[in-house]
Structure formats: structure tokens, C-alpha cells
LUMDODO-99830 format. One line per 3 residues: number of its first residue (from 1); their letters; for each residue x, y, z of N, C-alpha, C. Coordinates in Angstrom, 1 decimal, always signed. Layout:
<atoms>
NUM) A) X:Y:Z:X:Y:Z:X:Y:Z | ...
</atoms>
This chain:
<atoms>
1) XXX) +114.9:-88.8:-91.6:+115.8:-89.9:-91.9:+117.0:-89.3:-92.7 | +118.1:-89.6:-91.9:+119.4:-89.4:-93.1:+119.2:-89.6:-94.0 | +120.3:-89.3:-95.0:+120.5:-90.0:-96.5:+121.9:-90.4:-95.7
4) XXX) +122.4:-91.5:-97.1:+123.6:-92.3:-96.7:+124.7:-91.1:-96.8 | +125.0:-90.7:-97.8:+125.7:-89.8:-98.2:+126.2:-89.0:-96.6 | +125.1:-87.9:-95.9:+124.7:-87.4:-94.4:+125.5:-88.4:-93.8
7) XXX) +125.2:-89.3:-93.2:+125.3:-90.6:-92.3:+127.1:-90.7:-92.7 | +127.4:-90.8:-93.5:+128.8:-91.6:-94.3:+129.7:-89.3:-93.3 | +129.3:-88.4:-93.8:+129.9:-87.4:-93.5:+129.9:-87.6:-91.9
10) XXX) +128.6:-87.5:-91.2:+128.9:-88.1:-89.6:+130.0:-89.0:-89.0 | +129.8:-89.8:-89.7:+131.0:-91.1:-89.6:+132.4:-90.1:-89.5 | +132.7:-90.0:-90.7:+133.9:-89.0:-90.7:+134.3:-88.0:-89.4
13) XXX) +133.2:-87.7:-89.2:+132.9:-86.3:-88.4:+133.1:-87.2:-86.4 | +132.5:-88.3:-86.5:+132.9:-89.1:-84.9:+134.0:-89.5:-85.0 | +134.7:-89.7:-86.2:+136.1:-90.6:-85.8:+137.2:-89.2:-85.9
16) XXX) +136.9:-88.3:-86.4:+137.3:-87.5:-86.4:+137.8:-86.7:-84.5 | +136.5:-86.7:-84.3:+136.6:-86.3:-82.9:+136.8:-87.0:-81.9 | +136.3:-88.2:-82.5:+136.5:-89.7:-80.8:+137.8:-90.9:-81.1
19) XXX) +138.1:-90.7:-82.5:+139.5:-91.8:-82.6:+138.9:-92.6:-83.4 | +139.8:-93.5:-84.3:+139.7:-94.8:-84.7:+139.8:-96.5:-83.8 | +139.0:-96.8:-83.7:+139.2:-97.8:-83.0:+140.2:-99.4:-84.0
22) XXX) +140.8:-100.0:-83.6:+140.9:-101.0:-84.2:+141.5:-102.6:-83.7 | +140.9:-102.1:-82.3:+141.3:-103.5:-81.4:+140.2:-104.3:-81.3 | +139.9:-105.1:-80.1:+139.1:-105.8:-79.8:+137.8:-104.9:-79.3
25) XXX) +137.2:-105.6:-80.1:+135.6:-105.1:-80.0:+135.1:-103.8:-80.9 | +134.0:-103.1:-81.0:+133.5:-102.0:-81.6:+133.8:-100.5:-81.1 | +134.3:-100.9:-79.4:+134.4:-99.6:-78.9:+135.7:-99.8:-78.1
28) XXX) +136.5:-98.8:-77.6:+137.3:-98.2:-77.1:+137.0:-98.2:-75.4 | +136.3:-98.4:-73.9:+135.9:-97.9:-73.2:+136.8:-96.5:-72.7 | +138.3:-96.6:-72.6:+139.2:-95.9:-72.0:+138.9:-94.6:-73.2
31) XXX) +139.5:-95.3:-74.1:+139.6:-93.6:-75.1:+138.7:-93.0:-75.6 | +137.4:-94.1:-75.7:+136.5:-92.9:-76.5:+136.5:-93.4:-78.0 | +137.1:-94.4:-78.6:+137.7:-94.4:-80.2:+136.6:-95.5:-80.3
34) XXX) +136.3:-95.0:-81.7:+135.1:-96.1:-82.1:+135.8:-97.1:-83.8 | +135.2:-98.0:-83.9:+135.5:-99.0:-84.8:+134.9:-98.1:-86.1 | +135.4:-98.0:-86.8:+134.2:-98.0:-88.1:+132.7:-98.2:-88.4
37) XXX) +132.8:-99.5:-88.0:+131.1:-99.6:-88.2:+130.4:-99.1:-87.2 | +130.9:-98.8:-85.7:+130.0:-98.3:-84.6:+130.1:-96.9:-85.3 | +131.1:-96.3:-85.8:+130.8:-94.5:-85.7:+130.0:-94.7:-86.8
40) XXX) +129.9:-95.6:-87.8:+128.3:-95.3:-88.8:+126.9:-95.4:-87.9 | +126.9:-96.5:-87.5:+125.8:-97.2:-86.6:+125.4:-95.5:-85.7 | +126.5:-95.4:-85.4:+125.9:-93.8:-84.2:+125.7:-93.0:-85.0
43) XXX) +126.3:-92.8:-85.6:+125.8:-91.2:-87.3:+124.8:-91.6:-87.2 | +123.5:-92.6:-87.7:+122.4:-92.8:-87.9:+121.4:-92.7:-86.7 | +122.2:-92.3:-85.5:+121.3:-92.0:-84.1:+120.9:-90.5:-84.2
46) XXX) +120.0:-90.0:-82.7:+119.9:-88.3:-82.8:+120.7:-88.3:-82.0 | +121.8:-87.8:-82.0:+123.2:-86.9:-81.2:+123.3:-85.7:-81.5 | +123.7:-84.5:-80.2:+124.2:-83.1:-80.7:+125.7:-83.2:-80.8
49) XXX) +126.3:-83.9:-80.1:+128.0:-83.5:-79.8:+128.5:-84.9:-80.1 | +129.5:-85.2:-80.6:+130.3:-86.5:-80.6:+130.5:-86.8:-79.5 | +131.1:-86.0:-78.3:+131.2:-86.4:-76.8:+130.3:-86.5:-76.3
52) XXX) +129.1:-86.6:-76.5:+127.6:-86.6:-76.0:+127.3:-87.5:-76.4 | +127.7:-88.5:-76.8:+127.2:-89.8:-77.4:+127.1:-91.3:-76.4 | +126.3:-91.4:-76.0:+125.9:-92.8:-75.5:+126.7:-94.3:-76.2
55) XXX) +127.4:-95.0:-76.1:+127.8:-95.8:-76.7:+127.0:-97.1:-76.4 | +126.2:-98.2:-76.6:+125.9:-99.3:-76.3:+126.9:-100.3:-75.7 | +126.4:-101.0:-74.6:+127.3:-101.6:-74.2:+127.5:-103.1:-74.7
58) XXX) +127.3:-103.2:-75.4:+127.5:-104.5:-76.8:+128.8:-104.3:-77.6 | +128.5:-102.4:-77.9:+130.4:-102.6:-78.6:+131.4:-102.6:-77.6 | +131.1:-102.5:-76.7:+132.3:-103.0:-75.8:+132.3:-104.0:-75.1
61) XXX) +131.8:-104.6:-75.0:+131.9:-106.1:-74.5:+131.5:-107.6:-75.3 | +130.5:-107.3:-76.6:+130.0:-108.2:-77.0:+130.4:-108.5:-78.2 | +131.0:-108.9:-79.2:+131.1:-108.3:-81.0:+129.7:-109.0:-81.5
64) XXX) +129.6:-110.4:-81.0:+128.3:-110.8:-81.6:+127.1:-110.0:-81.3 | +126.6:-109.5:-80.5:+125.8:-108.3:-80.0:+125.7:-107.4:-80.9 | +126.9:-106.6:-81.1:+127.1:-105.5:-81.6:+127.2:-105.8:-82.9
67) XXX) +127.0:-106.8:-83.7:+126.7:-107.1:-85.1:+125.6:-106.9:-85.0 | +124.8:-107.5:-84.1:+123.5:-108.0:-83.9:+122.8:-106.6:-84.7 | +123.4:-105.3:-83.3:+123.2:-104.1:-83.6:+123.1:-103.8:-84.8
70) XXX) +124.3:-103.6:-85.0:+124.3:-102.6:-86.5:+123.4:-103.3:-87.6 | +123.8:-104.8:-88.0:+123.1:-105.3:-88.7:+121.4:-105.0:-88.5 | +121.1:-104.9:-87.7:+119.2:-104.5:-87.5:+118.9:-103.5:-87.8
73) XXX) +120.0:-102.7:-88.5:+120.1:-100.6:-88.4:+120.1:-100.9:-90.3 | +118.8:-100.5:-91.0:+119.4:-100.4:-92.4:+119.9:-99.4:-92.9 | +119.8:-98.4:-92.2:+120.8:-97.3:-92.6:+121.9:-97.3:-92.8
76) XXX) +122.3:-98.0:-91.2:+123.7:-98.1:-90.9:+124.3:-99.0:-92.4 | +123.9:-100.5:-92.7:+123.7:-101.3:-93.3:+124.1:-100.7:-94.9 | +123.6:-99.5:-95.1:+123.6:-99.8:-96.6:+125.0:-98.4:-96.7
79) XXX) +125.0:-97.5:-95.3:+126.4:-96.6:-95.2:+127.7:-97.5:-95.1 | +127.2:-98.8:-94.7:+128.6:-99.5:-94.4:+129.1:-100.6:-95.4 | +128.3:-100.4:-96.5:+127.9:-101.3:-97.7:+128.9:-100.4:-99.3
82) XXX) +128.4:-99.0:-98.6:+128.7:-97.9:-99.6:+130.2:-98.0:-99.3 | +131.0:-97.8:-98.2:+132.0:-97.8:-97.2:+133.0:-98.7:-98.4 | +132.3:-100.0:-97.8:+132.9:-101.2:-98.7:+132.8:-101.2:-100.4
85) XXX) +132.2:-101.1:-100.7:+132.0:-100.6:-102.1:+133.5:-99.5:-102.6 | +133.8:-98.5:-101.7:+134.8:-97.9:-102.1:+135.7:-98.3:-101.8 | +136.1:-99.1:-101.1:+137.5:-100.1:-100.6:+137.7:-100.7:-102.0
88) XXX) +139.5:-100.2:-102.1:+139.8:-100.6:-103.3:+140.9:-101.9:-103.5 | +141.6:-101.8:-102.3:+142.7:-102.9:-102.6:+142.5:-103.6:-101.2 | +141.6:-104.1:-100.5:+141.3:-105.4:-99.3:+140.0:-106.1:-99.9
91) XXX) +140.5:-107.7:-100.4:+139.0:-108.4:-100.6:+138.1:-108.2:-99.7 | +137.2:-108.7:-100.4:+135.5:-108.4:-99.5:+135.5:-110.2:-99.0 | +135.7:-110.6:-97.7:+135.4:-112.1:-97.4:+134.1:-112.4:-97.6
94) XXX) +134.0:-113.7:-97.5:+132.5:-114.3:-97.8:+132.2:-114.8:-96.3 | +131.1:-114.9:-96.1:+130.3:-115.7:-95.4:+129.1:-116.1:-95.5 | +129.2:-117.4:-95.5:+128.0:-118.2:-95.6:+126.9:-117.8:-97.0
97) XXX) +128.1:-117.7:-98.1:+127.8:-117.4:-99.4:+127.1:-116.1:-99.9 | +127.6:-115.1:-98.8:+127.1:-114.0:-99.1:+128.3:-112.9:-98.8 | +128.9:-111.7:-99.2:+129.6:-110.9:-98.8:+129.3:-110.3:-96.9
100) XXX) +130.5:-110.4:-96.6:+130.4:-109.7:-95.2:+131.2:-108.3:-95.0 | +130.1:-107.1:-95.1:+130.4:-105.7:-95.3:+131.0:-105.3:-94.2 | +130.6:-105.6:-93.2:+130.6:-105.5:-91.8:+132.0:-106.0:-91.2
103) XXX) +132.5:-107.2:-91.6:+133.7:-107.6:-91.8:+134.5:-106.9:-92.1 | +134.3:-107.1:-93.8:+135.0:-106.4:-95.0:+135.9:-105.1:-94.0 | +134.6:-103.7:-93.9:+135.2:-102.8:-93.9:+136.0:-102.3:-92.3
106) XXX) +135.1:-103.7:-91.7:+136.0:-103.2:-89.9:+137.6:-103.6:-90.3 | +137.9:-104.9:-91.0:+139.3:-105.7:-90.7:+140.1:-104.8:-91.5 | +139.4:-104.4:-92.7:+140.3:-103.0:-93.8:+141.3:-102.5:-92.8
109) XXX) +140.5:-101.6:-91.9:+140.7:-100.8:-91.0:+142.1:-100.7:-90.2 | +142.2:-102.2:-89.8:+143.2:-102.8:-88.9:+143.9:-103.2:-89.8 | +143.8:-103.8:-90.9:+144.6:-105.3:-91.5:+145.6:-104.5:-92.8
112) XXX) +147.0:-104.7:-93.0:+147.6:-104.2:-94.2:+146.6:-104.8:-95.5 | +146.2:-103.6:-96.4:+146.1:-104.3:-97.7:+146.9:-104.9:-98.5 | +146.2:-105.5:-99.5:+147.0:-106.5:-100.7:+148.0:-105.3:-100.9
115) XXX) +149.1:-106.4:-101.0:+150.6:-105.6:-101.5:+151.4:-104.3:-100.6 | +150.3:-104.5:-99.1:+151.0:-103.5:-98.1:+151.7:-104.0:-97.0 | +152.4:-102.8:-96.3:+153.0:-103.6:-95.2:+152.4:-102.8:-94.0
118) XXX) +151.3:-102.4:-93.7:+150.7:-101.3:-92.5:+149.2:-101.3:-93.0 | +148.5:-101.2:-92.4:+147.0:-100.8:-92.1:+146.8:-99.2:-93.1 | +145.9:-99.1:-93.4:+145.4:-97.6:-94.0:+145.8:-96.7:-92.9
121) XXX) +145.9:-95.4:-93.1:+145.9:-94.5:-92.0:+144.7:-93.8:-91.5 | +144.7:-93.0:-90.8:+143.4:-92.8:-90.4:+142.9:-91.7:-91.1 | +143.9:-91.1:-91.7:+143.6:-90.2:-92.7:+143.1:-90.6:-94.3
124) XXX) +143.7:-91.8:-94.5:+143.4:-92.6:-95.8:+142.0:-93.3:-95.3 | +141.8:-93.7:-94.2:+140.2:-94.1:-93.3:+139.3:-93.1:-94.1 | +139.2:-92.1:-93.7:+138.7:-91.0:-93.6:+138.3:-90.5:-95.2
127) XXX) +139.2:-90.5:-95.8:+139.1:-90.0:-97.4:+137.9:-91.7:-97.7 | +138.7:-92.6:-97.5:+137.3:-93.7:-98.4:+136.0:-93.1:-97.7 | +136.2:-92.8:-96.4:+134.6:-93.0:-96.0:+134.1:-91.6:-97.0
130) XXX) +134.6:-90.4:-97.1:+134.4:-89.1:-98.1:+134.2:-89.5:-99.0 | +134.8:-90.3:-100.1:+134.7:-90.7:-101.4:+133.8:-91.7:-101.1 | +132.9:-92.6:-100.2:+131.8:-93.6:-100.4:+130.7:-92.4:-100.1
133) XXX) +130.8:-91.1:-99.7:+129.8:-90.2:-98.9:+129.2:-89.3:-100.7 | +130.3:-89.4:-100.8:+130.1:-87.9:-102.3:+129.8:-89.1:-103.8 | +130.0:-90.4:-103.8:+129.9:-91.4:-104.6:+127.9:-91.9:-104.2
136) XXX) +127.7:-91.8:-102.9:+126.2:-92.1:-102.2:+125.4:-90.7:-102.8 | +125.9:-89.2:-103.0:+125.4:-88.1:-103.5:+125.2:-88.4:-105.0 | +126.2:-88.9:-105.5:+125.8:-88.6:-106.8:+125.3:-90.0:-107.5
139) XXX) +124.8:-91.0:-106.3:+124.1:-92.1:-107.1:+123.0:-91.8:-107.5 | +121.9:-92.3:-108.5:+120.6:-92.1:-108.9:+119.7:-92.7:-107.6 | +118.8:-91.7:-107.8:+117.7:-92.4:-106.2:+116.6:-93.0:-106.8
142) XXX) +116.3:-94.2:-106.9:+115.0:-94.9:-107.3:+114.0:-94.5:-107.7 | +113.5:-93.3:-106.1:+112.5:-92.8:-106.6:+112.6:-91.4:-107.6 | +113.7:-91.0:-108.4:+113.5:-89.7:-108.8:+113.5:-90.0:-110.4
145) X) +112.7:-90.0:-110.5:+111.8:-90.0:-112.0:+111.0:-89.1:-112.9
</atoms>
């Protein structure tokens, strides 16, 4: 099993090589470019190559699906949690009286932050996901006692 920290560097490492997605839906079909939370959701699969990666066909056609997905993945879940945690200037929305991480860190992605006029870049993408990756390293682990 990953650690989050692993999983959060993978992430970096698919969007790196396959694109940022930030249109309709999780996946890209034409380019290959994945949403944020799909390139976590895949970090947590067994893959050798970024272009060797199987994509489900839920992020590209379905979003409710493809929540369905990620959300049933706890790995993915607590990488995309950590993600949001380091997001510093886009509120976290609510839903149904609970935070939506899933939300949160996909609309970041696309949406200008508080007091911006453009979306993060994919290089400022990239650094949160590193700083939620090296922040998941140096948290305390439960079990180390």
C-alpha cells in the first residue's frame, strides 16, 4: 500500500506527463489530460508508465460515477483531502453539512481564487500537490509510538 505522501508524488508525476484536465468531466478522452482527483485516484492503482494507464470509463462520461469511484478509494480520499488541506486561498464548499474535498480541490483547479483574476497554473497545481506530498511525510503516523 502507498503512503499518501507516494500517491500525492504520483499525482504530480501523471499530470505531469498526461496534462491537467479542467473541463467537463474527470478525463480528457482526446488528450490524455486528467482532472486532479482522477490523476490521485490512478496514483493509488498498479501502473508502470503514465501512458500505460487504463482510464475508467466513468471519468469520461459520467461525473456522478466517477465520484462514485474515487470516493470508494480511501487512499485516493485522504491524498485528495491532504491536496485540499494545502489549498490556501479557494474556500472548501459544503455539502450536505459536511466539506466536499472532491469538489473543493477539482473547481480550485479551474476556478480563479479569492482576489484572482485566472485559475492557478499548472505549475502552481503542481507545487500544492508537492507541498500536501512533503506536509503527508512529515505528519505523525498513529501507529508510531
Amino acid at each position: 500500500m502507498r503512503s499518501t505522501s507516494h500517491i500525492l508524488r504520483l499525482t504530480a508525476h501523471l499530470i505531469v506527463h498526461r496534462g491537467l484536465h479542467t473541463g467537463e468531466h474527470f478525463a480528457n478522452r482526446d488528450s490524455g489530460s486528467l482532472d486532479i482527483c482522477a490523476a490521485v485516484y490512478l496514483a493509488t492503482g498498479d501502473y508502470d508508465l503514465p501512458e500505460r494507464l487504463t482510464i475508467p470509463d466513468a471519468f469520461l462520461t459520467d461525473e456522478g460515477d466517477a465520484r462514485d469511484l474515487i470516493e470508494a478509494n480511501p487512499q485516493a480520499m485522504d491524498a485528495i483531502q491532504a491536496i485540499s488541506a494545502a489549498i490556501r486561498n479557494y474556500e472548501i464548499p459544503d455539502s450536505d453539512g459536511k466539506p466536499d474535498v472532491i469538489e473543493h480541490v477539482s473547481n480550485w483547479t479551474a476556478t480563479p481564487p479569492i482576489g484572482e483574476r485566472t485559475p492557478p497554473t499548472v505549475s502552481e497545481v503542481l507545487g500544492c500537490i508537492l507541498r500536501a506530498s512533503q506536509n503527508a511525510a512529515n505528519a505523525p503516523h498513529p501507529h508510531a509510538a
